[in-house]
C-alpha positions, 0 to 999 in steps of 0.5 A, spaced: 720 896 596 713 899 594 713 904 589 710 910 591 712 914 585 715 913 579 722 913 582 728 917 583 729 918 575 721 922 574 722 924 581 727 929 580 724 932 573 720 938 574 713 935 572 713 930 579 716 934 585 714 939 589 719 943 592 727 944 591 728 938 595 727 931 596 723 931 602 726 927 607 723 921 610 728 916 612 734 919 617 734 920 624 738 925 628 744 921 631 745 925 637 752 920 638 755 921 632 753 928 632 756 929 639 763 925 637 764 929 631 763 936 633 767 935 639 774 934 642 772 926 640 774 927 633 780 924 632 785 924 625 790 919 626 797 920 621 797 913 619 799 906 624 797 899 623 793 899 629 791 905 634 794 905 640 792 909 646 798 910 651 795 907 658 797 910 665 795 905 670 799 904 676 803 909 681 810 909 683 811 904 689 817 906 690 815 912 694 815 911 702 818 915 708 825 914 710 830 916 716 836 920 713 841 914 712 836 909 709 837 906 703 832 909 698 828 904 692 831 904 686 826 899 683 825 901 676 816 902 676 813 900 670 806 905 669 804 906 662 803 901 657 799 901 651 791 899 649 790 897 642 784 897 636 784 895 629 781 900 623 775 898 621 773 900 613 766 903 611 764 903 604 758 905 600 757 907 593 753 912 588 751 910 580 748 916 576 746 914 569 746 917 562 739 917 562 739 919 568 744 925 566 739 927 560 733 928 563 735 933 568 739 937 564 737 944 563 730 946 565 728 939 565 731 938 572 727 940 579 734 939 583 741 936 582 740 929 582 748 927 582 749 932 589 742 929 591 744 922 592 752 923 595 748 928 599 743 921 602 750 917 601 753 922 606 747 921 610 747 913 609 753 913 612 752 917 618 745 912 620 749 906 618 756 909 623 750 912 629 747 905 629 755 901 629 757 906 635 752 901 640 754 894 638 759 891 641 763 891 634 762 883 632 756 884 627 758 883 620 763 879 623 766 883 626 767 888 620 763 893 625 766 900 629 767 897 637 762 900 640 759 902 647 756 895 649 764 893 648 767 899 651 762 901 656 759 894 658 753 892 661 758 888 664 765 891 666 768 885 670 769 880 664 771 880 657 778 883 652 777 890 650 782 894 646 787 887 648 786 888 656 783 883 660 778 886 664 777 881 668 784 881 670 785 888 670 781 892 674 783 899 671 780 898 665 773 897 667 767 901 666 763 903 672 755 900 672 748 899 676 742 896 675 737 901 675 730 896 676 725 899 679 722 896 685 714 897 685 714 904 681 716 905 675 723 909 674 723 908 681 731 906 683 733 910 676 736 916 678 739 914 685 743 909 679 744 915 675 748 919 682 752 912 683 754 912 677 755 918 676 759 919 682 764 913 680 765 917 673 767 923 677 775 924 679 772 927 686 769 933 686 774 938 682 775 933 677 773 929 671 765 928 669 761 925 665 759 930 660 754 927 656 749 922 658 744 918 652 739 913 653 732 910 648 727 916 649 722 911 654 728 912 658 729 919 656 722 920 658 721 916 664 727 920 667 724 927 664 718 925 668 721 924 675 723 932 674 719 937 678 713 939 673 716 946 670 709 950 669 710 958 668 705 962 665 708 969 664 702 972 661 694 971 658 698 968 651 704 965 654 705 958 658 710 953 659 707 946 662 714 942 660 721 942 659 725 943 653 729 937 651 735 941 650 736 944 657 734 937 660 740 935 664 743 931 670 748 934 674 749 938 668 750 933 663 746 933 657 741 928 656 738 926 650 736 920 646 738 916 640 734 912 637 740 906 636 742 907 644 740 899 646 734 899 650 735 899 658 741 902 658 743 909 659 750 911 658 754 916 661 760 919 656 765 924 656 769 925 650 775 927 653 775 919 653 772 916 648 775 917 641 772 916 634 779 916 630 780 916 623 785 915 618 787 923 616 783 924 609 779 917 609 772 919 612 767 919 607 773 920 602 770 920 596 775 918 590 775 918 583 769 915 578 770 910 574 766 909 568 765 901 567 766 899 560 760 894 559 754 899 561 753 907 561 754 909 567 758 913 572 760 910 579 762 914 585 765 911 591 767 913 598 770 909 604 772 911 611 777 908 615 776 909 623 774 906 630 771 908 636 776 907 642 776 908 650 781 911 654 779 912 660 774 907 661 772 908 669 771 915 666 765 912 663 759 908 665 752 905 664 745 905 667 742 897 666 736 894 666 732 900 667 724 899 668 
């Protein structure tokens, strides 16, 4: 990369920062992640070979009407079964000096340059993570979380996902329209999001999506078709657009992610998608390790999770948005 300064070591001494922290220019706020954690999506596992999700997918056919001396079925109803998800491992790693150590002991340290960098790792995880929740889970040959593109497909009708056949089993699609204009811009984009909506939703008391995330030109072209908000409440005061935290459809939040897969907006409920994880195994941090042949300390953590659907026709996307 270019060098801006004289990198992490000089940077972290007194004579060559400003401020009692490294400014950050990198990261991003991950609205996915940071949804999935913070709610009732984050899920610590006990243990297990794979997670397994219980399914129900099919009612009791012996129910009927009958007259009084009729025979009543006893054909035993098969309603549950189970979907599956492999665990997915992450790791990442901090390398802290000696030299490193001496320069910033004592006074000549501006700010901890060990907790600095487990800090940016923290953070390095949560970008790589963030990003990893949009695919389809086949990068790094397929090493990767399983992602919307997999659990929330632009196309419902095809492929296995959690090892049920979507094609055969129409129970385990997701809902989805297409949100292409016809001669203006945005034109056909909320009328999509009402459908799908509607299909989200388990009737009118029911279930519905919770929160709904897209690019921000998406983000901005829905915030464009609300009714201009422009309040002036005094000589000093007035207001010629929404906040984005009250932006909402059909109360859902709405915001954007800078990851989310362009076109496409999705429409969430974390009742019924799970970010799991091993219990003590996210972003566990172990013990380090002094390598023999070199004068350093090496810190390690690992994560072992996925992302998981278990309702999928709860869900839905927005497609080919112009």
């Amino acid at each position: 990369m270019a060098n801006p300064n004289l990198g992490q070591t000089v940077a972290s001494a007194w004579e060559a920062i400003v401020g009692p922290d490294p400014h950050d220019q990198i990261f991003a706020d991950y609205w996915l992640l940071n949804r999935l954690k913070n709610g009732k999506s984050f899920k610590g596992v006990d243990g297990g070979r794979l997670i397994e999700i219980p399914l129900e997918y099919a009612l009791n056919g012996t129910v009927a009407s009958y007259t009084d001396t009729e025979t009543i079925s006893t054909t035993r109803a098969d309603v549950f079964d189970v979907s599956q998800a492999n665990w997915k491992e992450y790791a990442g790693a901090v390398v802290q000096s000696e030299l490193e150590d001496a320069i910033n002991q004592g006074g000549g340290g501006k700010f901890g340059l060990l907790p600095a960098k487990l800090k940016n790792l923290s953070r390095s995880f949560d970008d790589t993570f963030n990003a990893d929740l949009y695919g389809a889970g086949t990068a790094n040959g397929g090493k990767v979380f399983t992602g919307l593109a997999a659990l929330v497909s632009a196309t419902p009708t095809t492929g296995t996902v959690q090892g049920i056949n979507r094609a055969t089993y129409s129970w385990f699609r997701n809902q989805q329209a297409a949100g292409t204009q016809t001669s203006a811009a945005y034109d056909n984009y909320r009328a999509a999001l009402r459908s799908v909506y509607n299909q989200c939703s388990n009737g009118v008391a029911g279930k519905h999506p919770t929160f709904l995330v897209s690019l921000r030109d998406d983000f901005e072209g829905y915030e464009g078709l609300l009714t201009a908000n422009e309040r002036f409440t005094s000589k000093d005061n007035g207001d010629g657009g929404f906040a984005n935290e009250v932006i909402k459809f059909k109360g859902a939040k709405y915001a954007y992610d800078a990851d989310c897969t362009d076109g496409v907006c999705y429409l969430l409920n974390e009742e019924f998608l799970k970010l799991c994880y091993l219990k003590g195994r996210w972003k566990k941090m172990m013990s380090d390790v002094e390598p023999a042949n070199q004068s350093v300390r090496v810190f390690k953590s690992v994560t072992i999770g996925n992302l998981v659907v278990t309702n999928p026709r709860m869900m839905g996307c927005v497609t080919s948005i112009t």
